[in-house]
Backbone as a chain_set.jsonl record, in Angstrom:
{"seq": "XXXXXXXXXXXXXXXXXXXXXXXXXXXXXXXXXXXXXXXXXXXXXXXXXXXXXXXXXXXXXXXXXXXXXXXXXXXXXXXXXXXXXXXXXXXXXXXXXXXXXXXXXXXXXXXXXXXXXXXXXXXXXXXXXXXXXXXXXXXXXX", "coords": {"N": [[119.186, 82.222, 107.454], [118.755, 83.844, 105.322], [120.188, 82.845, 103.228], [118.802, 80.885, 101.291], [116.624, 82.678, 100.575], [115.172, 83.801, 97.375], [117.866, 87.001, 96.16], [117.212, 90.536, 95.356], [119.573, 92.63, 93.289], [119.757, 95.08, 92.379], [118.268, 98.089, 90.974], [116.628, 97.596, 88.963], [115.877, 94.667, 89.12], [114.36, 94.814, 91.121], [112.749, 96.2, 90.381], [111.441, 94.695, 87.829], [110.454, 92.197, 89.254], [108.651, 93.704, 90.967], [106.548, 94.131, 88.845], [106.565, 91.918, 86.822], [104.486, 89.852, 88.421], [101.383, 88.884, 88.358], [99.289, 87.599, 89.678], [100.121, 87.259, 91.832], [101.084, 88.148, 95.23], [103.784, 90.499, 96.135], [106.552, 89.913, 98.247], [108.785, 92.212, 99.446], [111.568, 91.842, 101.564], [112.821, 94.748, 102.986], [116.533, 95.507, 103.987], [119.477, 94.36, 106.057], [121.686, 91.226, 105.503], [122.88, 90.833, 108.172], [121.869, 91.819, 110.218], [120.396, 91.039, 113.184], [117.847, 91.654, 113.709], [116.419, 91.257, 111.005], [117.559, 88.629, 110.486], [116.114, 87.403, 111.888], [113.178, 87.775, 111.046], [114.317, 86.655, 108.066], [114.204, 84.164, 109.15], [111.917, 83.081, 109.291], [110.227, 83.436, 106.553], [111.245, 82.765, 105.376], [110.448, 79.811, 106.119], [107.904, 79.885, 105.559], [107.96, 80.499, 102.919], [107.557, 78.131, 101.119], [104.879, 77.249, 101.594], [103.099, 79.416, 100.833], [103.901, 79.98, 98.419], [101.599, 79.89, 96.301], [100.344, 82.24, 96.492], [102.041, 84.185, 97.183], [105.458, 85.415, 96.831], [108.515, 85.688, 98.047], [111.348, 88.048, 98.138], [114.354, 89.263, 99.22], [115.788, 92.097, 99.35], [118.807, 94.425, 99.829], [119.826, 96.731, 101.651], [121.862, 98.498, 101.49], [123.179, 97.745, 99.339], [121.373, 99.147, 97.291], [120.924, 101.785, 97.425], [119.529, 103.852, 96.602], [116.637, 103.205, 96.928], [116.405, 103.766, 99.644], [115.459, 106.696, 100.227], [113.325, 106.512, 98.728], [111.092, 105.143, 99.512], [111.315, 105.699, 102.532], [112.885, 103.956, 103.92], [113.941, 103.573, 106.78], [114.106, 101.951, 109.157], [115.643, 98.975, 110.463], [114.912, 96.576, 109.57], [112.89, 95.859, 107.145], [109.494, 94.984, 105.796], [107.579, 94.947, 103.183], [104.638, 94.717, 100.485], [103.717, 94.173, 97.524], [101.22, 94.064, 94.786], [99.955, 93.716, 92.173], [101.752, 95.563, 90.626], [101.381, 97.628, 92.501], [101.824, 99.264, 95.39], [100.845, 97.7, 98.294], [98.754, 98.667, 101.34], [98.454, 98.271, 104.785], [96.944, 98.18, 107.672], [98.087, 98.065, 110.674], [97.898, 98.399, 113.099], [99.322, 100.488, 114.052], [99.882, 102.907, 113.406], [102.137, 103.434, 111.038], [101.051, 102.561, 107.809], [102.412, 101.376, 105.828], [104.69, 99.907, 106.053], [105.914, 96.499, 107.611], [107.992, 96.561, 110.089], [109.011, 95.126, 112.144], [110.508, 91.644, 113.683], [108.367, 89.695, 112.792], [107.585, 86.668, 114.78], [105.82, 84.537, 114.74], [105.118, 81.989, 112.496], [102.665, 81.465, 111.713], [100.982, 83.741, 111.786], [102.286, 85.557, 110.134], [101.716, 84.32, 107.709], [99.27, 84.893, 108.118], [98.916, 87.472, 107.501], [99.793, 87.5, 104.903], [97.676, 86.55, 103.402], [95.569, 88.193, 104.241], [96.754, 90.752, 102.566], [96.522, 89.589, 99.917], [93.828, 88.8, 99.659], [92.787, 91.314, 99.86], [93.949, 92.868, 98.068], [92.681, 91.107, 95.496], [90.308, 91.541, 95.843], [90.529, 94.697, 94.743], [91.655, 96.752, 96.358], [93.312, 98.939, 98.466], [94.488, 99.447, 100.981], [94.455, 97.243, 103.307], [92.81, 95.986, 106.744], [94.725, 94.509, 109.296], [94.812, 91.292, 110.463], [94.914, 90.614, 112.964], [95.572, 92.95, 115.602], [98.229, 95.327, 116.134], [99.038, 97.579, 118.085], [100.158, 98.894, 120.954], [98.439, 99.231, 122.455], [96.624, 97.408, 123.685], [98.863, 96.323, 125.384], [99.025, 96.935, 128.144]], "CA": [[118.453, 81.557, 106.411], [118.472, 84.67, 104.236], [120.955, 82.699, 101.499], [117.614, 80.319, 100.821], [115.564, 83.103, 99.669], [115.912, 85.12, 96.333], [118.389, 88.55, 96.331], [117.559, 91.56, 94.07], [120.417, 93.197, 93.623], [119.827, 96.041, 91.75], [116.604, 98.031, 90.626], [115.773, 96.788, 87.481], [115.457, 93.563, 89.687], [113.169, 95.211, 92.086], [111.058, 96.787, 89.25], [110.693, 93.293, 87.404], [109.817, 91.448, 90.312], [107.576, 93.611, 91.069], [106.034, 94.425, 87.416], [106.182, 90.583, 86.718], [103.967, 88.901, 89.11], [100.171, 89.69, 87.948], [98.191, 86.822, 90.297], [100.723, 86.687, 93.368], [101.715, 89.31, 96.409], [105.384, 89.993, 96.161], [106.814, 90.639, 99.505], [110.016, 92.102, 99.71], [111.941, 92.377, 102.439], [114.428, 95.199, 102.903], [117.182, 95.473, 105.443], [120.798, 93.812, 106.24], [121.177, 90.025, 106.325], [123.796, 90.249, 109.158], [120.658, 92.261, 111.268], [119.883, 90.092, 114.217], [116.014, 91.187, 113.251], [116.496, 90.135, 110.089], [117.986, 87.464, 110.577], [114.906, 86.525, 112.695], [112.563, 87.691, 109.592], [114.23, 85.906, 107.025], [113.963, 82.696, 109.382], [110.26, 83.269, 109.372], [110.264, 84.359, 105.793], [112.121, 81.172, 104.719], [109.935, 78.507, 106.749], [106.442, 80.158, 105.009], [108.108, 80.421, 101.424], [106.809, 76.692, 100.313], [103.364, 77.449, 102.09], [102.487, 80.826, 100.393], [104.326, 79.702, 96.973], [100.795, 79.986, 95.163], [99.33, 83.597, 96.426], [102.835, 85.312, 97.219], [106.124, 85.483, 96.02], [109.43, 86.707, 98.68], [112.18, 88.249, 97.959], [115.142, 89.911, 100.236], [116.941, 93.241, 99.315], [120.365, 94.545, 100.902], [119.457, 98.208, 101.142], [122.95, 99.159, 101.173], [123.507, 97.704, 97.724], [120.895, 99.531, 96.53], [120.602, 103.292, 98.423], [118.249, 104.707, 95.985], [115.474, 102.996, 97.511], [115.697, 104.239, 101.181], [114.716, 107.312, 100.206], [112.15, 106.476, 98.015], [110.322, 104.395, 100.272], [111.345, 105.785, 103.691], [113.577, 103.174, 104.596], [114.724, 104.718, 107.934], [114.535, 101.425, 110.066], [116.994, 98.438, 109.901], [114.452, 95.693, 108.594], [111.214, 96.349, 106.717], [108.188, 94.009, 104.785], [106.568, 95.6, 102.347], [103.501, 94.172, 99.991], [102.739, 94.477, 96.501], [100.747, 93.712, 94.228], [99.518, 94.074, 90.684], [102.903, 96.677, 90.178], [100.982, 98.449, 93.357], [102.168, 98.895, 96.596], [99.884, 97.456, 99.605], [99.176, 99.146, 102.549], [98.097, 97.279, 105.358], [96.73, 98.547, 108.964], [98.638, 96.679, 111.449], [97.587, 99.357, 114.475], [100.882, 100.896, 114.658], [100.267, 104.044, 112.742], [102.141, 103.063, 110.071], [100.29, 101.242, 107.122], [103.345, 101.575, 104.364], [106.022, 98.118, 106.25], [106.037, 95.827, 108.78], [109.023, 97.7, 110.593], [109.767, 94.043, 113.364], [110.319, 90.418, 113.021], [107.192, 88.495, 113.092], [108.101, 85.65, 115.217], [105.248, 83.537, 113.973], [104.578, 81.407, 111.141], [100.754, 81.49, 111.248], [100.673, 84.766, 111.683], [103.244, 86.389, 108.443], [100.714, 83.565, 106.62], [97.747, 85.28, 108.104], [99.02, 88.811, 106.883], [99.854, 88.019, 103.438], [96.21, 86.157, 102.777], [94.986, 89.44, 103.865], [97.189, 91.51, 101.535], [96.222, 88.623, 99.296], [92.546, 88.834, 99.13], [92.681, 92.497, 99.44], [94.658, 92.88, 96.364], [91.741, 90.294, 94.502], [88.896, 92.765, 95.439], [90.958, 95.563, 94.36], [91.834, 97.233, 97.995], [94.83, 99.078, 98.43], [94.48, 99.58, 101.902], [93.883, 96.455, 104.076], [92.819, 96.032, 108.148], [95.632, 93.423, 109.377], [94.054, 89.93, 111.083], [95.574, 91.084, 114.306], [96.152, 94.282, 116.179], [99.549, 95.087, 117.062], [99.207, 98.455, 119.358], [100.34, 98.877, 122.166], [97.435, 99.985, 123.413], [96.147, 96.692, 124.809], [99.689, 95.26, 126.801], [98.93, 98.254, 129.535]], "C": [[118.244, 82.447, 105.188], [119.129, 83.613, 102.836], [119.728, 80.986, 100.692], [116.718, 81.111, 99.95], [115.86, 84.058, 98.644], [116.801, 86.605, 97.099], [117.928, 89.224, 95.513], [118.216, 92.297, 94.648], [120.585, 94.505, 92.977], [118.539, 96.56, 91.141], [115.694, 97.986, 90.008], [115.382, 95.556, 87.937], [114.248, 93.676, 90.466], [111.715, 95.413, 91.093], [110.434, 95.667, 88.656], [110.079, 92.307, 87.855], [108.356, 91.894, 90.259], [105.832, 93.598, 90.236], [105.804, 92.78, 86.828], [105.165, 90.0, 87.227], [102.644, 89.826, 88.941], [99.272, 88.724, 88.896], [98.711, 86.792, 91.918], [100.969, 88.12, 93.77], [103.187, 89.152, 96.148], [105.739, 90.387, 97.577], [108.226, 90.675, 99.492], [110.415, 92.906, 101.128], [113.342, 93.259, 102.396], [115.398, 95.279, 103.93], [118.838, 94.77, 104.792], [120.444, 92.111, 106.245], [122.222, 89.581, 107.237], [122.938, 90.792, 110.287], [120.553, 90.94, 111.898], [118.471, 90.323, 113.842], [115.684, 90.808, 112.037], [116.377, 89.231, 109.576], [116.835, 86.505, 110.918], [113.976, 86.225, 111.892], [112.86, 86.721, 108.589], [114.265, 84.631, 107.692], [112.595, 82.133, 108.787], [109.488, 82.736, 108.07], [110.244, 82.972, 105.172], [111.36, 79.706, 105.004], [108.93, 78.515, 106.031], [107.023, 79.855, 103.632], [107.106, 79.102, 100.59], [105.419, 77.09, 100.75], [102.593, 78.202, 101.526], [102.831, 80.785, 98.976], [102.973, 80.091, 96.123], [100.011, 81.298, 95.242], [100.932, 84.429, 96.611], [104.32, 84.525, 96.836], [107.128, 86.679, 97.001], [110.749, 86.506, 97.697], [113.152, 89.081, 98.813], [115.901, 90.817, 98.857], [117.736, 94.158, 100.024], [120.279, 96.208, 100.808], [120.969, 99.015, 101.493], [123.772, 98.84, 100.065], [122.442, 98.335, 96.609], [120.018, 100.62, 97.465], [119.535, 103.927, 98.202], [116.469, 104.433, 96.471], [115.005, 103.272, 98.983], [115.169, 105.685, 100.825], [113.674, 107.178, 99.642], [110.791, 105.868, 98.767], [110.715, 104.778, 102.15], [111.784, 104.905, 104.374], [114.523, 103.657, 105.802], [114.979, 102.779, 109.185], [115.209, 99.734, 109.661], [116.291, 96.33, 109.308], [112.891, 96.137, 108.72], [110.658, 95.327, 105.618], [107.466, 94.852, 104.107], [105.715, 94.798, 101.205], [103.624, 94.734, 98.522], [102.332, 93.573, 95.695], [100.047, 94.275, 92.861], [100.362, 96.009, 90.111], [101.905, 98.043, 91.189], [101.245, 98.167, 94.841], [100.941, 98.754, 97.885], [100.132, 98.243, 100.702], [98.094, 97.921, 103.376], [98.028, 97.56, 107.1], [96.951, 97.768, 109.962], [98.047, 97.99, 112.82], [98.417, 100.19, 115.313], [100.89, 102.527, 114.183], [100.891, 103.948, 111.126], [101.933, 101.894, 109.017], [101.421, 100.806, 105.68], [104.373, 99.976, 104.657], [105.381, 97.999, 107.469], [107.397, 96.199, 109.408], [109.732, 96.504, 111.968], [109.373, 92.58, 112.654], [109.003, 90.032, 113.6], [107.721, 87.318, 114.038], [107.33, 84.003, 114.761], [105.05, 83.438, 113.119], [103.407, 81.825, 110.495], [100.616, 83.134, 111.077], [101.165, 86.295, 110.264], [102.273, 85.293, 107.537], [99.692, 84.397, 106.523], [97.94, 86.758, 107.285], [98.733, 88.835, 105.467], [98.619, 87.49, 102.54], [95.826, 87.625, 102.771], [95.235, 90.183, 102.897], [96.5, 90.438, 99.937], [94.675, 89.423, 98.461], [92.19, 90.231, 98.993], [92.794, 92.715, 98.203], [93.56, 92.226, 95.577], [90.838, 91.426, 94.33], [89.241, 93.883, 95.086], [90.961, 96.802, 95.259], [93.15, 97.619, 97.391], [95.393, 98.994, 100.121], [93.603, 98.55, 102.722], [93.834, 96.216, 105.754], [93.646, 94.24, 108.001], [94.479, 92.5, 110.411], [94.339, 90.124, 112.462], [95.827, 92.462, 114.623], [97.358, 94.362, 116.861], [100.146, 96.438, 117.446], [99.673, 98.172, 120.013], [99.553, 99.37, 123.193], [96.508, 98.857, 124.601], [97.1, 95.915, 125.517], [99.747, 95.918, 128.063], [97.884, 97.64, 130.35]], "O": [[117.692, 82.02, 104.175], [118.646, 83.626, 101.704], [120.058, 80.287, 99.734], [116.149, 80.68, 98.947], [116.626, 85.002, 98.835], [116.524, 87.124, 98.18], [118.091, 88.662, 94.43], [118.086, 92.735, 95.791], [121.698, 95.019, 93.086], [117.701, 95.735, 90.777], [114.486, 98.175, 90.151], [114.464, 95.083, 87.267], [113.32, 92.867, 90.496], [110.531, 95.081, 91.04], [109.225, 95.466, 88.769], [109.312, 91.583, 87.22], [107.344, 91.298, 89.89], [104.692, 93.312, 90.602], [104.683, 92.551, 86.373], [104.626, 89.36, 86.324], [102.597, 91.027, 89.205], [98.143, 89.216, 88.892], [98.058, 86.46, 92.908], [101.053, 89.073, 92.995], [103.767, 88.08, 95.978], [105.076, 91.315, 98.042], [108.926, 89.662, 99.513], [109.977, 93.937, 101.639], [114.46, 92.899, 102.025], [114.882, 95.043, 105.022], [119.24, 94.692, 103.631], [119.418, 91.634, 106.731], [122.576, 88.404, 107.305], [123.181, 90.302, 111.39], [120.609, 89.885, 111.267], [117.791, 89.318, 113.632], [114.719, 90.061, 111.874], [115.645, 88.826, 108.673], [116.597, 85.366, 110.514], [113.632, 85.061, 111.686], [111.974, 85.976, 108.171], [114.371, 83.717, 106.874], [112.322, 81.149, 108.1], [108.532, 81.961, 108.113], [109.346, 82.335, 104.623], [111.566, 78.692, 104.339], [108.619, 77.407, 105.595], [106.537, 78.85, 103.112], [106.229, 79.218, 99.735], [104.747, 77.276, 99.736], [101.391, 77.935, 101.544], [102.153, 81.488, 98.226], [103.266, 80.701, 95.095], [99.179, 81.589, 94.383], [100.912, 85.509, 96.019], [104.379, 83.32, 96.594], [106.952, 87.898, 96.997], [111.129, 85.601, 96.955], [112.432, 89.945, 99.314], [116.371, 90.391, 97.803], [117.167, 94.717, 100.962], [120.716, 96.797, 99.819], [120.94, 100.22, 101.744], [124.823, 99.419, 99.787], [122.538, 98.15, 95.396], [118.929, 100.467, 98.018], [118.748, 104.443, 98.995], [115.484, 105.165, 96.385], [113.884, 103.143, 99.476], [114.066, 105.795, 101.36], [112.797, 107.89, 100.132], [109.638, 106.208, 98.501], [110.283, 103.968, 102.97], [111.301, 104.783, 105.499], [115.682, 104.048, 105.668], [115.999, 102.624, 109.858], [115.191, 99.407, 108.474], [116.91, 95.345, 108.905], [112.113, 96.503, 109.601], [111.358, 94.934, 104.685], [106.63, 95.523, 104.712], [106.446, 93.851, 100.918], [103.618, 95.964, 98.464], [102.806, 92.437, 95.678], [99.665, 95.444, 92.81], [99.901, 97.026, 89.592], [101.742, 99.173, 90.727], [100.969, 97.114, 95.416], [100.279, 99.717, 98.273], [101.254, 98.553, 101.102], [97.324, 97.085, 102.903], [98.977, 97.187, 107.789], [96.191, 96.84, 110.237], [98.036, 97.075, 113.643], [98.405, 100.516, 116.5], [101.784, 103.289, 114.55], [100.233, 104.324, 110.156], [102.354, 100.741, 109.108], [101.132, 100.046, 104.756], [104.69, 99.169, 103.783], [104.686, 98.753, 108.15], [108.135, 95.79, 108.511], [110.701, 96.841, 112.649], [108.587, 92.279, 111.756], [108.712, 90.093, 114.794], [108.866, 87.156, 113.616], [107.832, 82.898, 114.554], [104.732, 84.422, 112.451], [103.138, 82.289, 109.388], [100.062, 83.582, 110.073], [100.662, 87.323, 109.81], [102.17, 85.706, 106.382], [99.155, 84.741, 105.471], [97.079, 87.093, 106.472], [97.971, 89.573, 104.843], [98.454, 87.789, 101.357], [95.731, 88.283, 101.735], [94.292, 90.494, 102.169], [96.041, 91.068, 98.984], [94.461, 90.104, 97.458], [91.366, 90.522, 98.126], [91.896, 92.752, 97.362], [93.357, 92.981, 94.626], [90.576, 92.081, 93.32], [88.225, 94.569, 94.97], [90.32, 97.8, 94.931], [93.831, 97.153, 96.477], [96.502, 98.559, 100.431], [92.396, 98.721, 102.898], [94.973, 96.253, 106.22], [93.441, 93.291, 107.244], [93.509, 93.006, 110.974], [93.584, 89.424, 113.138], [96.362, 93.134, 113.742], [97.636, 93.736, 117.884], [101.346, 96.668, 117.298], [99.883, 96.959, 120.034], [99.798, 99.772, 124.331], [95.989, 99.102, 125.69], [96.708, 94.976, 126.21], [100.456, 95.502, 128.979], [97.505, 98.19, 131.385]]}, "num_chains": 1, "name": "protein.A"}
């Protein structure tokens, strides 16, 4: 379902995206769209788009058409969600350690909704750093 949702293909696309949008979350996702997790993401990704249309704002980028950004952002794993907002990047405490991407596919709807309200309303009160609606340790499937 990736060829539904915007590409930036280059990083004057990335920068305007994200430098454009002054009321909405942008969420881009980076990665492959022949990734099987991906693949799963941009299903996800693609079903919410109409739902979230008025607080966020996705977009998919092919991080092997545009290299300069794995280092910049620590793109080390093979699909990642990242948040911003007001030309600032969100962080967002999912219980994993890292607060910088979402690093697996979401499998639910409600739940990639429930995230990006949070990043959402964070971003309003002027948060950079938001606790996610869910905990997703591994500390309580033991």
């Amino acid at each position: 379902m990736s060829y539904m949702l915007p590409h930036l293909h280059n990083g004057w696309q990335v920068d305007q995206a994200i430098l454009s949008e002054e009321d909405r979350v942008v969420v881009i996702r980076f990665g492959h769209d022949w990734d099987p997790t991906c693949t799963r993401m941009d299903d996800v990704l693609c079903r919410i788009a109409e739902k979230v249309k008025r607080f966020a704002v996705i977009y998919l980028v092919d991080i092997t058409e545009m290299p300069c950004f794995n280092q910049m952002y620590e793109l080390y794993d093979p699909c990642i969600v990242m948040f911003f907002c007001r030309n600032k990047h969100m962080l967002i405490d999912l219980g994993t350690g890292d607060n910088d991407t979402i690093t697996w596919a979401v499998q639910d709807e409600q739940e990639m909704i429930d995230i990006m309200q949070t990043v959402y309303r964070g971003a309003r009160k002027g948060l950079r750093l938001v606790m996610s609606p869910k905990d997703y340790s591994t500390k309580y499937r033991y």
